[in-house]
N, C-alpha and C positions, 0 to 999 in steps of 0.2 A: 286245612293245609297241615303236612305234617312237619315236628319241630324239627330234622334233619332238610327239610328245604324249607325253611326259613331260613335256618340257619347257612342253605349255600346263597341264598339270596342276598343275603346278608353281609357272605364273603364276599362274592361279586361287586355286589355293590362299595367295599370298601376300597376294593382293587383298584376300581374307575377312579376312584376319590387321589390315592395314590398316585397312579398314571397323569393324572391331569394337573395335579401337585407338581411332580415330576415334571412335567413337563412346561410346566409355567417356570419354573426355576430354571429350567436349560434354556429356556426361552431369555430368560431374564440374565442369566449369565453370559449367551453368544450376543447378546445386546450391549454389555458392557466390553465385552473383548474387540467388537465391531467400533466402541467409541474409542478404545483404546489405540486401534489399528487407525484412528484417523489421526489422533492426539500425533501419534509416531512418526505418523507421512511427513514425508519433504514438503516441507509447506508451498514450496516456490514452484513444486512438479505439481497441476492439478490429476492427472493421469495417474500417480503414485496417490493422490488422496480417493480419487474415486476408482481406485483397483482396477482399472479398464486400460485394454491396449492402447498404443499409440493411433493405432488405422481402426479406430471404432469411429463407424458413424455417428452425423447427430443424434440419428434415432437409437442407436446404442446407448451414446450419453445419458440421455436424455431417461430411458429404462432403465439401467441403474443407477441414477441418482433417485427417482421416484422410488424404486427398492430401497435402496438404502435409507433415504431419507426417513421412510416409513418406519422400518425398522428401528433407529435411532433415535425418531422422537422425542423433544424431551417429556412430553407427556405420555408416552410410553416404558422411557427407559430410564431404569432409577438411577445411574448413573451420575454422581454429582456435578458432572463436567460435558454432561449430553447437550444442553444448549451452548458451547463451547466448540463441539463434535460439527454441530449442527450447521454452525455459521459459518465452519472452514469448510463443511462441505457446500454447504449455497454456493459459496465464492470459488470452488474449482468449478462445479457446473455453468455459474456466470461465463467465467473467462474462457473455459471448451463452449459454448455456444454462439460467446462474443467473437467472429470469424476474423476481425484482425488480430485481436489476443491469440487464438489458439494458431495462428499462418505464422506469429513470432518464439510462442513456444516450437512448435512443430520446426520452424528451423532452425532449432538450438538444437533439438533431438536429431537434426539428419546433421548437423555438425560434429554432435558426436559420436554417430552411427559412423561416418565417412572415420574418423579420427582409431573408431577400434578396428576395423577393419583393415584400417593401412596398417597397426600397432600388429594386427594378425597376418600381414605380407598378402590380403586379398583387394580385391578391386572393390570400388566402391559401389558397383552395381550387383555386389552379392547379396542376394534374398537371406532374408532373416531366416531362411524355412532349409536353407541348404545345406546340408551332410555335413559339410567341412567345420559348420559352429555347434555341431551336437557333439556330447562327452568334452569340449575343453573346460579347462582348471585355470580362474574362477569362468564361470558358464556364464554362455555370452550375453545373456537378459539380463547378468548382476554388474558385468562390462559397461554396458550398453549403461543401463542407471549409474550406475556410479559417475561415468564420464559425462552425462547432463546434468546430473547433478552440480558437478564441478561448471561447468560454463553456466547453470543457471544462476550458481552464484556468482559468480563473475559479474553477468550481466546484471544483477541485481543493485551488488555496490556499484556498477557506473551507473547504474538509473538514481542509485540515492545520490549521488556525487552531482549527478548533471544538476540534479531539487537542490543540492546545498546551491551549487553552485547561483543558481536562476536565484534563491531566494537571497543570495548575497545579494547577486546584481538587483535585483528589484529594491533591497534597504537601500544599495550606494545610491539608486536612482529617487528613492524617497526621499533619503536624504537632502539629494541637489535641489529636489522640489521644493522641500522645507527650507533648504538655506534661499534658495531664489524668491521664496515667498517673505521670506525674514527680511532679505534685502530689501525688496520694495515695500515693505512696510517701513522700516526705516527711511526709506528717501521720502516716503510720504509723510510720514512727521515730521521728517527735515525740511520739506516744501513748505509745511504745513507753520512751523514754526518763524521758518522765513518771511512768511506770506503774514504772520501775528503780528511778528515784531516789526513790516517795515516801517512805521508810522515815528517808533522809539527810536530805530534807527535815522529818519531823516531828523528831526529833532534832535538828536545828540549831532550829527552835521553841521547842522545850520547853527546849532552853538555853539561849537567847535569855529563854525567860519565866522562869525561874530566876533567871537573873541580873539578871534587873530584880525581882523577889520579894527577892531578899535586896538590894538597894541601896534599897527602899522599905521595907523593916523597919531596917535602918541610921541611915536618916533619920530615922526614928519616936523611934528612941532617942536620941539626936542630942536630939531636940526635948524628948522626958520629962527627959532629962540636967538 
């Protein structure tokens, strides 16, 4: 073999070395931009965490969560905050599969689909896809999010409000348990002491009547004297 093709062998060979370098590093950087894109999402939108439309079917879901997921791993991505990534994406895939969670999302989302459309003087039976919402300022996918946004959080402080509220009620109601339990435990010692002493009680009675029995026969005599 002659030393000018070793020598391209040689070149080739480094190049692959390079490329696949390269390529592991892009790899490795679009992994961390991807955790970072979830860290960002509206927590409360699971559709904004898993990047997927609102009319994506299960089996939509269900493919790119499995994409991404993949992707993300924290034993894949070196990402300090990848098992972070990780578990707010589980919990949007939960809730889109959980079919009463995503029928309660999903009618926050046509709530506020109905709400830009009337703010745009259109009917509420206007397709997302119609002429009349392409080129406006801001564009109407950034509308449409922002305004779910807003009712998602709304909805979110009355769900935490209702929890304060139930775990008041539940303490007031432990409470009256613990006092009504306190109660009858008091009357039961009070029974309990009643039922000790009646013995000292009839006894101090009957001494009591004794001693007014002989200072009324004292008196008598007293009187016959």
């Amino acid at each position: 073999m002659s030393t000018a093709s070793s020598s391209k062998q040689t070149s080739t060979s480094a190049n692959l070395d390079i490329e696949k370098l390269l390529s592991r590093e892009a790899s490795a950087f679009q992994r961390e931009l991807e955790v970072e894109r979830i860290l960002k999402a509206f927590k409360f939108n699971p559709y904004d965490i898993l990047d997927i439309d609102e009319l994506a079917t299960p089996e939509d879901i269900k493919r790119k969560y499995r994409q991404i997921s993949l992707f993300i791993h924290p034993d894949k991505c070196p990402h300090a905050r990848a098992p972070e990534a990780f578990d707010i994406l589980k919990k949007a895939e939960s809730d889109l599969t959980d079919k009463a969670k995503r029928e309660e999302f999903d009618a926050v989302i046509t709530q506020a689909r109905n709400m830009v459309l009337k703010a745009l003087s259109l009917p509420t039976s206007t397709s997302d896809s119609d002429p009349r919402l392409v080129g406006i300022e801001p564009p109407y996918k950034f509308r449409l999010r922002a305004q779910s946004k807003e009712l998602l959080i709304e909805e979110e402080v009355r769900r935490r409000k209702a929890i304060k509220m139930n775990l008041a009620n539940e303490g007031l109601e432990a409470r009256k348990k613990d006092e009504e339990v306190a109660s009858k435990k008091r009357k039961a010692e009070d029974d309990k002491n009643w039922e000790e002493n009646r013995d000292q009680r009839v006894d101090s009675w009957r001494s009591f009547s004794n001693t007014n029995t002989k200072k009324k026969k004292k008196a008598k005599v007293a009187i016959l004297g």
